[in-house]
C-alpha positions as CSV (number, residue, x, y, z in Angstrom):
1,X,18.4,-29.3,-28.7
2,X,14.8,-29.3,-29.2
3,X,12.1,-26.5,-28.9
4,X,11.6,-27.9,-25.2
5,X,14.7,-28.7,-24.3
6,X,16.0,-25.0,-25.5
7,X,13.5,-23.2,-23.2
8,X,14.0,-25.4,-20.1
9,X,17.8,-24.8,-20.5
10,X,17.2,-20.7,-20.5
11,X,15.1,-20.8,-17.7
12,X,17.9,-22.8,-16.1
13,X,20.9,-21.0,-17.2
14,X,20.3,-17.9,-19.6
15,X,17.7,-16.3,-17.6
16,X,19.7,-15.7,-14.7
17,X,23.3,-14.4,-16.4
18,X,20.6,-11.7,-18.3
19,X,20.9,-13.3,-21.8
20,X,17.7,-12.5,-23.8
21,X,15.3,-14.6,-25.9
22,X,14.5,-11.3,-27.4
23,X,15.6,-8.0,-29.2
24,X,12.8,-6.1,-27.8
25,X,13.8,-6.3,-24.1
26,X,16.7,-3.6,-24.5
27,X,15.0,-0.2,-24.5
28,X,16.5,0.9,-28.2
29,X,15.2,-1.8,-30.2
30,X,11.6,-2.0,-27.5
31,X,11.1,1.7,-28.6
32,X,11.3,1.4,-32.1
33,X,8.1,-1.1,-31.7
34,X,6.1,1.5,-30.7
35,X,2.8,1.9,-33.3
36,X,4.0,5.7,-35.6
37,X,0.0,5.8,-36.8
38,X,-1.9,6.6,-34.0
39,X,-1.4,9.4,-31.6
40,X,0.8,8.4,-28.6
41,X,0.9,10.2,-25.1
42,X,4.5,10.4,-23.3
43,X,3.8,10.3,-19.6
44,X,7.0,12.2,-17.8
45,X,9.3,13.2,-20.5
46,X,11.6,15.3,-18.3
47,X,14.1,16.9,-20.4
48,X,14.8,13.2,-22.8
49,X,12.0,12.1,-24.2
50,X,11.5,8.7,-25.5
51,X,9.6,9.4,-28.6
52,X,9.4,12.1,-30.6
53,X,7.2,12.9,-33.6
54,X,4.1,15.3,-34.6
55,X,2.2,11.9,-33.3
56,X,2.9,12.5,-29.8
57,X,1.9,14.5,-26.8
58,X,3.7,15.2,-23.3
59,X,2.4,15.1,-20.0
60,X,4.5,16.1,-17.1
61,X,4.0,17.8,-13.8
62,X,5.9,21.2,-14.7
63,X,5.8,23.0,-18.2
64,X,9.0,23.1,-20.5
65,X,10.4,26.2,-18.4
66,X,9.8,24.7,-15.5
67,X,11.5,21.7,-16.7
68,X,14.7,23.2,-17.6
69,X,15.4,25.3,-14.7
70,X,15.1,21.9,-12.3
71,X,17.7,20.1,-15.0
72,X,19.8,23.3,-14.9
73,X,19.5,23.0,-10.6
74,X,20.5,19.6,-11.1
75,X,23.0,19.9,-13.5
76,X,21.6,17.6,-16.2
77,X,21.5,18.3,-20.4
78,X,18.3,19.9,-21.1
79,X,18.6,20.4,-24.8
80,X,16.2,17.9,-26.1
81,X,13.4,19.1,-23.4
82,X,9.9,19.2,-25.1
83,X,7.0,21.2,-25.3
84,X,4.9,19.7,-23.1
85,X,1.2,20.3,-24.3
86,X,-0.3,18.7,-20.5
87,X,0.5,19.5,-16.5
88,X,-0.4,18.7,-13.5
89,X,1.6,19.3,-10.1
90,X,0.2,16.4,-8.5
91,X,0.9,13.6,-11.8
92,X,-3.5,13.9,-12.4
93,X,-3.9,12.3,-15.9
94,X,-7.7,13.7,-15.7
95,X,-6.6,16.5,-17.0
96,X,-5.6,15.3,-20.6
97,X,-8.7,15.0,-23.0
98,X,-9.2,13.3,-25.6
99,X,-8.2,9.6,-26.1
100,X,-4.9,7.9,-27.6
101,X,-3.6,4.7,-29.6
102,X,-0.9,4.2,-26.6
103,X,1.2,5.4,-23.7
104,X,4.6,5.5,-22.5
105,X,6.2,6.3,-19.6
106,X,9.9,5.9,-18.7
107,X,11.1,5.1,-15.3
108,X,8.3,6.6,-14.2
109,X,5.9,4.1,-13.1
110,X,7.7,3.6,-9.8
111,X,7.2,7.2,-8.5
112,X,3.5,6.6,-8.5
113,X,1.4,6.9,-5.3
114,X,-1.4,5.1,-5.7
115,X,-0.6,2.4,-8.3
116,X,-3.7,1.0,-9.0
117,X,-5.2,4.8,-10.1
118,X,-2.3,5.8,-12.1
119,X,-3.1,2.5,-14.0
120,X,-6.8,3.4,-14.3
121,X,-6.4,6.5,-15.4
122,X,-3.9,5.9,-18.0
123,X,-6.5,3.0,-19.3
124,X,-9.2,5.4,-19.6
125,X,-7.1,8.1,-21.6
126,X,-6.6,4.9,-24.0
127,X,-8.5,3.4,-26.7
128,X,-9.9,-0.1,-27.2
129,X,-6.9,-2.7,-27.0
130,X,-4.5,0.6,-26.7
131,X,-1.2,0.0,-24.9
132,X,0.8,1.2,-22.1
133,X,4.6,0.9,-22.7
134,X,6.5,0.5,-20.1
135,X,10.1,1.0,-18.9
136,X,11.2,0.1,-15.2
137,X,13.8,-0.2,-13.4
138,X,14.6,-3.4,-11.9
139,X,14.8,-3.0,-8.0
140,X,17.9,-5.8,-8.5
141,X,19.9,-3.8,-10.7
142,X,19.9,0.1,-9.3
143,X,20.2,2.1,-6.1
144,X,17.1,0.1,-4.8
145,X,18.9,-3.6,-4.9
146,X,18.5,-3.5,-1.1
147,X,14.6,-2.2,-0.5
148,X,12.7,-5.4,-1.0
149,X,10.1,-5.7,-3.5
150,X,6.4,-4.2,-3.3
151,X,3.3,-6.7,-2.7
152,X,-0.6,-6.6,-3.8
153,X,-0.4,-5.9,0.0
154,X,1.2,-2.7,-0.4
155,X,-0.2,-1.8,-3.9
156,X,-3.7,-2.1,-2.3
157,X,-3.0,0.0,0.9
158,X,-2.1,2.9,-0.9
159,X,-5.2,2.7,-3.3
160,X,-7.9,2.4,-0.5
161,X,-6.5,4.7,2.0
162,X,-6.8,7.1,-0.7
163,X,-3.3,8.2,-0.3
164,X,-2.2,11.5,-1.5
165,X,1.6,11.9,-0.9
166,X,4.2,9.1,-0.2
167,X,4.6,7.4,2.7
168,X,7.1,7.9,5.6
169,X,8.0,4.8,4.6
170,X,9.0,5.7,1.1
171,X,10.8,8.7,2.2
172,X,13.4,6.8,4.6
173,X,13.7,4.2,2.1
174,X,14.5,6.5,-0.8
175,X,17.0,8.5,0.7
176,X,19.0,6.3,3.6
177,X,18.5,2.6,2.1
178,X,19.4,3.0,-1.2
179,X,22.8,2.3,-2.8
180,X,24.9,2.6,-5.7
181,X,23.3,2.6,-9.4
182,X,25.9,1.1,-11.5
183,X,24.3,-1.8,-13.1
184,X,27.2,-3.2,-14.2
185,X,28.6,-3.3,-10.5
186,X,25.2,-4.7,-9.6
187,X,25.1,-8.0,-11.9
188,X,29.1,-8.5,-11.3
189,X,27.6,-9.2,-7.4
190,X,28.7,-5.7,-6.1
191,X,25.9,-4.1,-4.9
192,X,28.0,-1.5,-2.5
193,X,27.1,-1.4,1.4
194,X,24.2,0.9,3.5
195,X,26.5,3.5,5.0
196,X,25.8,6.5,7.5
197,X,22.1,5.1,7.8
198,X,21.3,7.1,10.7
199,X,22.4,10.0,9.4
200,X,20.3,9.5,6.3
201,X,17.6,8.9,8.4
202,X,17.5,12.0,10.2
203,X,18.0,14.1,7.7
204,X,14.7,12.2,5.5
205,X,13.1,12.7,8.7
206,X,13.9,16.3,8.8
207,X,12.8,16.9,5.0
208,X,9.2,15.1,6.0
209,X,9.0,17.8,8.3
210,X,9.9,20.5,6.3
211,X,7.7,19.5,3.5
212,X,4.8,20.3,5.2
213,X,2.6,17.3,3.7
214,X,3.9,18.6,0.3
215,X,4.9,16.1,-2.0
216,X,8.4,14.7,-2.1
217,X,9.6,13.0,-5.2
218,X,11.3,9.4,-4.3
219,X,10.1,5.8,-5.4
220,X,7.0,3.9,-4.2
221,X,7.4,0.7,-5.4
222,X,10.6,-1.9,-6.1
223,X,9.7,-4.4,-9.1
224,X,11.8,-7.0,-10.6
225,X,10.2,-8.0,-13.9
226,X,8.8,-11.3,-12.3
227,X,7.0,-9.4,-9.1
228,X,5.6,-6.7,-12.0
229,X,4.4,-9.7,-14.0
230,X,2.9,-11.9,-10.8
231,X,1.2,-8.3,-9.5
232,X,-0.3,-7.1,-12.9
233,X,-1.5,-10.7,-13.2
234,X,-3.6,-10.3,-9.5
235,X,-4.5,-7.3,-10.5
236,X,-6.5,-7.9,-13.6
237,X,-8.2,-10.8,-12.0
238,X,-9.5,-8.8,-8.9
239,X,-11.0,-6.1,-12.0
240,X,-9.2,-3.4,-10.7
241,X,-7.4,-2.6,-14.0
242,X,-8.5,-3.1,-17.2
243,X,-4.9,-3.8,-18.6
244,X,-3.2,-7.2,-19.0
245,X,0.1,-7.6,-18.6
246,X,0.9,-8.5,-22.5
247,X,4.8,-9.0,-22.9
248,X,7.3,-8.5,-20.0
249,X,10.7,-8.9,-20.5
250,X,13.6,-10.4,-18.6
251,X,16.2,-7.5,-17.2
252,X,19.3,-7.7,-20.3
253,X,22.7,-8.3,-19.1
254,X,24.6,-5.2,-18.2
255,X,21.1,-3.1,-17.8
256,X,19.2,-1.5,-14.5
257,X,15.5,-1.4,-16.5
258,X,13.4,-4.5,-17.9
259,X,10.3,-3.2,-20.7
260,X,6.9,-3.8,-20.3
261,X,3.3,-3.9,-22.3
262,X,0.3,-3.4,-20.8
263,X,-3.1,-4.1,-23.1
264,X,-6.3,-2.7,-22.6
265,X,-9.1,-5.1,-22.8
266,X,-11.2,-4.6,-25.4
């Protein structure tokens, strides 16, 4: 086949059964792309970090003790858990100084409040044509196959209503509409069933009401790598981020994440 005729038969065939023009759309070889010579921050490292290196700095919204005692209350690995050098309970980037050659954040993104701030702020910590790198989950592919994707609608709500915690909305979604998150289950067409929803409900609604306004940690926004693309796209042509959506790559077969680079303009 030609050059043409190749690309109109992925788009046709190979796009959909998650084959991949690339190497750099599965995380292990999209990591190893990441720039070594300039100083990187890791936004949300948890107890895994992504990179590692004398290079790189860690943001997250509890210090490494903190850290390792929700792991141990969850009963997750926290052996590689880093020293983390920047905190702040409510995810507030301001409080990092200084400026760096990039950013990563891994399934992080999603958790977001306000979208369109997290974006700004990440810009501003970066410097001239620095890049966010992105890892997301791909609302098709994980325990949010059934919540349907966000909208600029949505995206802009939350941004000019000044919105501080997540949404009722959010909540119920999170914890009585989700299903399964075996990926491979998910592209073989098994995406499991909603079950016991009204129980789910009311016991969401009861944890909004014991929460007291306080922040609940659940998922914001549902992207497939297509929506991400189309909304980062609106997005920089309203001015209301100074990234670009600069390579965005299709979900691989077999995996519940698609990678992501967002470029600051210069």
């Amino acid at each position: 086949m030609s050059g043409p005729e190749l690309c109109d038969h992925y788009l046709a065939y190979g796009r959909g059964e998650g084959r991949i023009p690339s190497s750099a759309a599965l995380r292990e070889n999209f990591l190893s792309l990441i720039p070594q010579d300039a100083p990187l921050l890791e936004i949300g490292p948890f107890c895994n970090p992504c990179v590692v290196g004398t290079h790189v700095r860690y943001f997250d919204v509890l210090h490494r003790a903190g850290l390792i005692a929700r792991a141990e209350r969850i009963g997750i690995d926290h052996s590689r858990t880093p020293e983390i050098h920047f905190t702040s309970p409510t995810g507030d980037l301001s409080v990092i100084p200084g400026t760096f050659g990039g950013a990563l954040s891994s399934h992080c993104l999603e958790h977001q409040i306000d979208l369109i701030a997290h974006l700004n702020q990440v810009a501003q910590l970066l410097r001239p044509n620095g890049s966010y790198f992105l890892l997301v989950p791909d609302k098709r592919f994980c325990f949010d196959h059934f919540i349907a994707e966000s909208t600029i609608a949505g995206v802009m709500e939350a941004h000019l209503s000044g919105r501080a915690t997540h949404t009722v909305q959010s909540v119920i979604e999170h914890r009585a509409l989700t299903t399964h998150n075996d990926p491979a289950r998910h592209w073989q067409g098994d995406h499991g069933s909603l079950s016991e929803v009204s129980n789910r409900v009311s016991k969401a609604l009861l944890e909004i009401e014991d929460s007291a306004g306080a922040y609940i940690d659940v998922h914001a926004w549902q992207f497939t790598p297509d929506s991400f693309r189309t909304l980062m796209n609106v997005l920089k042509e309203l001015r209301l981020t100074a990234f670009r959506p600069a390579r965005i790559y299709d979900t691989p077969f077999g995996r519940l994440e698609f990678c992501a680079v967002l470029q600051k303009s210069s």
